[in-house]
N, C-alpha and C positions, 0 to 999 in steps of 0.2 A: 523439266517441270519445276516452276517457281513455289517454295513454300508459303503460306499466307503466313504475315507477320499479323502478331495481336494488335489491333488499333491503340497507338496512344492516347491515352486522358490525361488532360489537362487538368489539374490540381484543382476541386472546387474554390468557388472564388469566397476568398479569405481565408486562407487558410497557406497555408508556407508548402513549398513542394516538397518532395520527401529526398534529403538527405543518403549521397547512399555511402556507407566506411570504408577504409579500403580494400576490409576483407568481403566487399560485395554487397552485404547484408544493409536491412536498412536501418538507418538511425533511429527512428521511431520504435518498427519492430521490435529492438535491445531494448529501449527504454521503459517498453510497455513490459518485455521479459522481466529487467531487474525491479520493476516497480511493484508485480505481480509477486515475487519472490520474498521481498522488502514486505507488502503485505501481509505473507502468509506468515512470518517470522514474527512480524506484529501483530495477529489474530492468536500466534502461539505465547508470546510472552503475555498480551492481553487477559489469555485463559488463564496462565499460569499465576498471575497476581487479583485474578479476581476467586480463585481457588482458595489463595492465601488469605483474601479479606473475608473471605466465608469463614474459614476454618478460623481466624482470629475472632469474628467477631461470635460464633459459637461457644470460642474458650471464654472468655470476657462476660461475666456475669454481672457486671456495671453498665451503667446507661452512659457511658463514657465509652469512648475511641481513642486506641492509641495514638501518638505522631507517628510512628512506623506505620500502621493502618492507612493515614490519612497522606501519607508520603506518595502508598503503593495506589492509591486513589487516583490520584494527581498525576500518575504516572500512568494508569489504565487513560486518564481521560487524554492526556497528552499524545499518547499511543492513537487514540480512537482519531484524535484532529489530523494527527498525518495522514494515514490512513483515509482518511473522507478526502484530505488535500487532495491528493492523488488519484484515487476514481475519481475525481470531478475536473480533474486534470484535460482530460481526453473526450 
């Protein structure tokens, strides 16, 4: 009794075939893993400096913003562009 093998597909057109590492798995796969990981680490530091800007600009009874404030700013928004980079990746 012959097994049926699963019919091969053909990579849609434009698009690169998929890569496989040596330890089997496929290159895509990993990359979508670490990208996924990479996100949640930047959604977590995201939180964590936009926490910070709360709490500073709470203390701060002036209509002024620190440079530390506006550092951690710049650093949320730099966070947010990888982050997009990446899902828009795929």
């Amino acid at each position: 009794m012959a097994f049926a093998q699963p019919p091969v597909v053909p990579p849609a057109p434009g698009t690169a075939p998929d890569v496989q590492l040596p330890n089997g798995k496929s290159q895509r796969e990993e990359m979508l893993k670490l990208d996924h990981k990479k996100n949640l680490e930047d959604a977590a530091t995201m939180a964590k400096l936009a926490q910070e800007v709360s709490e500073d600009l709470e203390k701060d009874d002036r209509y002024v913003m620190s440079l530390k404030t506006l550092k951690k700013l710049d650093e949320i928004e730099k966070l947010a562009k990888a982050v997009r980079g990446r899902l828009k990746r795929y």
